[in-house]
C-alpha positions in Angstrom: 80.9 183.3 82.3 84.0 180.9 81.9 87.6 182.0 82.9 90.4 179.8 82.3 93.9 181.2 84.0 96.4 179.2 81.3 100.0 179.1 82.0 102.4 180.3 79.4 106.4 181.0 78.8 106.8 184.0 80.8 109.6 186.3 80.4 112.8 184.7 82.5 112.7 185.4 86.0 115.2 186.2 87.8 117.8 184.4 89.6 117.4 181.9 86.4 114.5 180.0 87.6 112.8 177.6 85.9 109.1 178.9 84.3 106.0 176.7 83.9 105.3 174.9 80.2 102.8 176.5 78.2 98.7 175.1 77.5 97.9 174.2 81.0 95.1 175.7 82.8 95.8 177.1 86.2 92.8 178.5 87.5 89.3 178.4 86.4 85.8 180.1 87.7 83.6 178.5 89.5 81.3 181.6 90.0 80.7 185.4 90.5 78.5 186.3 93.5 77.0 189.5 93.4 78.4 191.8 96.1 76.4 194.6 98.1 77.1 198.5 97.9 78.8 200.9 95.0 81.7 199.8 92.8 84.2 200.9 94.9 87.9 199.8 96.2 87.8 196.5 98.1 90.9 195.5 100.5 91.6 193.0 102.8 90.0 189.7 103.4 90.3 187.2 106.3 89.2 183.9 106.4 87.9 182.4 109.4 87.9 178.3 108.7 86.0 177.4 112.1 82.7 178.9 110.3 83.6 179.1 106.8 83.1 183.1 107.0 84.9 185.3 104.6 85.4 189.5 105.8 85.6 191.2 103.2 86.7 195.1 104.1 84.9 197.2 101.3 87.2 200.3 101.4 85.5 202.8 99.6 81.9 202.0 100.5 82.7 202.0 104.5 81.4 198.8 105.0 82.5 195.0 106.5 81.2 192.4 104.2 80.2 189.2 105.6 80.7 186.2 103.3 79.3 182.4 104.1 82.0 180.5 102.0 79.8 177.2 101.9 76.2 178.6 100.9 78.0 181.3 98.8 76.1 184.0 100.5 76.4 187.3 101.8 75.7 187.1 105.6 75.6 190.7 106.3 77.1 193.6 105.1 78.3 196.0 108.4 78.3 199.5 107.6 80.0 202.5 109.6 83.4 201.2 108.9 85.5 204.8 107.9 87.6 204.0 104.6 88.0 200.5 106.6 91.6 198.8 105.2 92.4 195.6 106.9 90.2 192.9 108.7 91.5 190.3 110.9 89.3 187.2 112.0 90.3 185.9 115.4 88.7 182.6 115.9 89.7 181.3 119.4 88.7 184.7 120.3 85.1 185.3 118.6 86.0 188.1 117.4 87.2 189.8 114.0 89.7 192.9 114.2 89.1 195.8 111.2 91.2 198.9 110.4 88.8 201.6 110.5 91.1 203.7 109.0 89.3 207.2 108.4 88.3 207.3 112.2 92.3 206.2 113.0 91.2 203.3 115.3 90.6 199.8 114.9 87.1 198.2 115.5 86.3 194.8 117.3 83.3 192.9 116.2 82.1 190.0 117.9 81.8 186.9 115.3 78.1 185.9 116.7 76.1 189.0 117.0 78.3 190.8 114.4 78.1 193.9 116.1 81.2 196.4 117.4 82.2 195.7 120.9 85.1 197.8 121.6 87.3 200.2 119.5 90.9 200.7 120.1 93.1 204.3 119.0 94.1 206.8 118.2 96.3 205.2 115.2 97.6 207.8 112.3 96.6 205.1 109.4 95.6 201.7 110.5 95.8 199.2 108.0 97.0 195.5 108.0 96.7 193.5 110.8 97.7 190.4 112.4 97.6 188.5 116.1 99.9 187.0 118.6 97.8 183.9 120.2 100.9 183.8 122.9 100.5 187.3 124.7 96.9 187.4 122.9 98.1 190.8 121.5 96.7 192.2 118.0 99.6 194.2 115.5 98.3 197.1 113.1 100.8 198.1 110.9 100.2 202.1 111.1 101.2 202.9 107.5 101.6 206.9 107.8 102.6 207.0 111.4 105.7 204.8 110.2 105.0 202.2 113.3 103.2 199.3 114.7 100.3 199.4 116.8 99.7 196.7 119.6 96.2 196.4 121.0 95.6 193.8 124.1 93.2 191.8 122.9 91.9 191.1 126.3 91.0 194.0 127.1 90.9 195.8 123.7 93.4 198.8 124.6 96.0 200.2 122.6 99.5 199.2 124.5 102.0 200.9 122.7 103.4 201.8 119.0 106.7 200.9 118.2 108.6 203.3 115.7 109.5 202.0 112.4 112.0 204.1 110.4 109.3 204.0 107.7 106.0 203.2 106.4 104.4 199.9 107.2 103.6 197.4 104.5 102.0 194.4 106.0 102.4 193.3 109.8 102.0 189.1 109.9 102.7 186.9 112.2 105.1 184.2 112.0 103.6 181.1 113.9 107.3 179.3 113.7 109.5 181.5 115.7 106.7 182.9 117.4 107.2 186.8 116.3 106.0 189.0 114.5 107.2 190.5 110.8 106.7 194.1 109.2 107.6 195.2 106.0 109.0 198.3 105.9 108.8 200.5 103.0 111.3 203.5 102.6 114.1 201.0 104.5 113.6 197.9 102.4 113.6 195.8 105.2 111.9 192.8 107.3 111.3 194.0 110.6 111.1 191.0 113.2 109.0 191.9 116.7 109.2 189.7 119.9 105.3 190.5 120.4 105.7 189.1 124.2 108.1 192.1 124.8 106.7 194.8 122.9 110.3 195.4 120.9 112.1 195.2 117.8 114.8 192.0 117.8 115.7 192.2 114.5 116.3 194.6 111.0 117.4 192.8 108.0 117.7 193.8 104.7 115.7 192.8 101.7 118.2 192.5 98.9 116.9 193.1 95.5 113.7 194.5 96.8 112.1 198.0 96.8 109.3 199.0 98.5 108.7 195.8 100.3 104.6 195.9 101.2 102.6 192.2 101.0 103.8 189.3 103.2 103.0 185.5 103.2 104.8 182.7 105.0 105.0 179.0 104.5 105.9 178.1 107.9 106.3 174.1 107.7 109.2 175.3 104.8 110.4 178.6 106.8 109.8 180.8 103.5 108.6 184.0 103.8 107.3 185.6 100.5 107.4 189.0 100.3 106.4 191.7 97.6 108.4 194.4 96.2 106.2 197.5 95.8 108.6 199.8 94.0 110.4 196.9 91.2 107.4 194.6 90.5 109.2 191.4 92.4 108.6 189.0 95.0 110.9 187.9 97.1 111.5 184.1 98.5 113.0 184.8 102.0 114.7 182.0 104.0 113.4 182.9 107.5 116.1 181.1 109.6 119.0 183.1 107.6 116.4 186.4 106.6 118.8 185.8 103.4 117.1 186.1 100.0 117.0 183.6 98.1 115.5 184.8 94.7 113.3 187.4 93.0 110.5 187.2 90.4 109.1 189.6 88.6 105.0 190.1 88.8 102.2 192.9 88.1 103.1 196.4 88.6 102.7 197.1 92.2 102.1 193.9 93.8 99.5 194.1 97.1 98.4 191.2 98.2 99.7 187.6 98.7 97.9 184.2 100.1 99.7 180.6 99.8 97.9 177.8 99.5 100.5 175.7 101.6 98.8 172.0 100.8 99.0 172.6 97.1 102.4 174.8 97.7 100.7 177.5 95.0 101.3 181.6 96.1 98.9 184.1 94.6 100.2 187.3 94.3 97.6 190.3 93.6 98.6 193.1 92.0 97.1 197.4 92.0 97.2 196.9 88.0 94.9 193.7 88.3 98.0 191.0 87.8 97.5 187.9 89.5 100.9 185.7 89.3 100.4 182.0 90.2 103.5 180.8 91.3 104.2 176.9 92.4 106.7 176.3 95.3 109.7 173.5 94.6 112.3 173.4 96.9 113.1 176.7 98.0 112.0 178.5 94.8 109.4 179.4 92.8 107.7 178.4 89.7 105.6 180.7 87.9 102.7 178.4 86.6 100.6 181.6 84.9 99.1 185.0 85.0 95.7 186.7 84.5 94.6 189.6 84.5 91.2 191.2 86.1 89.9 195.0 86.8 91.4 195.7 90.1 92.4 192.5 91.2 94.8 193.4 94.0 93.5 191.8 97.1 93.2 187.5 97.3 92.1 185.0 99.8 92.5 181.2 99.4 91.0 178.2 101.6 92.9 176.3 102.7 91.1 173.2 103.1 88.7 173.9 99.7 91.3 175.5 97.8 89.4 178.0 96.4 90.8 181.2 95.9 88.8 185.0 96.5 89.0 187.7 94.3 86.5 190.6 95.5 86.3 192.9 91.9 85.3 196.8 92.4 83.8 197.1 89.1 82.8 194.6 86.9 80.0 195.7 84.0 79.2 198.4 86.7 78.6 196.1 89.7 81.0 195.1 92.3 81.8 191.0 92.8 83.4 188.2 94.3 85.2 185.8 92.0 85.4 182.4 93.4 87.9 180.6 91.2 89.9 176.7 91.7 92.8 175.6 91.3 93.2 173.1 88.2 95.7 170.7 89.1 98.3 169.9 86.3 
């Protein structure tokens, strides 16, 4: 099966930004791998480029899938993984990082043997994580607890939590200014942590966005994208001034984001199975096109292939993984 992504005249975004012309294509399958277990809830991918390995955290089914991005294999599929959430591949570690979140901890595995090594808890809901390579120091945003978790990677022990003032969306880190950045949901804000000193250095609003939850950052441009949970935008966020910049309307209740910062192209997933391809000029977006799929709210991209992931719960009764390209204008 074909699928061509075509761009069209979308309604007008806000801010007046400029929209993409319609009749050309965007993205395009290149295949649908068969994935293991029930067609249940996927979540969270990370991408580990050293190895080409794709984890894949199969929610529902309580299990880690491993994917081998060049072979277009499944490696292994890791079971035991409670209602597992968010998976974070640490390379110059060996080791990938998943929320295990109906157990409240968060498992290490190590990236040879694929087994669990240590776990790390209690956490009230783990789910998306990211790492400090500075204090080596792994950040779980601990949605229902309304804080974030920091786990020493050395020696795989929780540290601390620091207190939001409400839920955690998505925890990243921000390899410019060295910090880390949480979404916070109820205060519509972008929190910023110094992860060397455990402790919140700055709040700042996120004007014309509700619900803030998925995160994405071009670093060489300092842009942070961010997605509005509650009014179906994202954000463009200059990170030097934490000012924004512009919003754009996407799927109802946008999830995930990757950006592809070569081709300067942001995916953003959505719950209702929206995916908005948006093309970065200047300081703005673009939005090139949109597609729909069944449950199509979590998304991956290489960033040396290009290729973008789309693991599909249910798809003629069977879950998937969509490998699609980019189709360059």
């Amino acid at each position: 099966m074909v699928v061509v992504l075509w761009a069209f005249v979308p309604l007008a975004a806000q801010n007046g930004s400029p929209s993409a012309k319609p009749g050309k294509p965007v993205l395009r399958t290149v295949i649908d791998v068969a994935m293991p277990g029930p067609p249940v809830r996927f979540d969270y991918q990370s991408l580990d480029p050293t190895d080409g390995r794709l984890y894949i955290a199969h929610m529902n089914a309580d299990h880690l899938v491993v994917f081998d991005t060049m072979s277009r294999t499944v490696v292994a599929n890791l079971d035991g993984f409670a209602r597992v959430h968010g998976v974070w591949a640490v390379p110059e570690l060996g080791r990938v990082y998943a929320s295990v979140t109906g157990r409240h901890r968060v498992d290490v595995v190590d990236a040879k043997t694929l087994r669990v090594i240590a776990q790390a808890g209690p956490i009230s809901y783990p789910d998306g994580l990211a790492y400090a390579p500075g204090p080596k120091r792994v950040f779980v945003s601990d949605e229902h607890g309304k804080a974030d978790a920091i786990i020493d990677a050395q020696t795989n022990r929780l540290l601390t939590s620091i207190p939001l003032g409400g839920e955690a969306g998505n925890t990243i880190y921000d390899s410019g200014a060295k910090q880390i950045l949480v979404a916070v949901h109820e205060t519509d804000e972008l929190v910023a942590i110094d992860p060397e000193a455990m402790r919140i250095v700055g709040r700042h609003k996120l004007t014309g966005v509700k619900t803030p939850h998925g995160v994405s950052i071009d670093v060489a441009h300092r842009l942070a994208f961010v997605a509005g949970q509650g009014n179906q935008v994202v954000a463009v966020v200059k990170l030097e001034s934490m000012k924004v910049l512009a919003t754009h309307p996407v799927g109802a209740s946008p999830d995930v984001l990757a950006f592809d910062a070569e081709l300067g192209r942001l995916y953003v997933s959505a719950e209702s199975g929206n995916v908005s391809v948006f093309h970065l000029q200047g300081q703005d977006l673009v939005l090139q096109g949109e597609l729909s799929m069944p449950h199509a709210h979590t998304v991956s991209v290489d960033p040396k292939t290009h290729l973008v992931y789309f693991p599909l719960e249910n798809v003629d009764g069977r879950p998937l993984l969509r490998i699609m390209e980019c189709v360059i204008p």
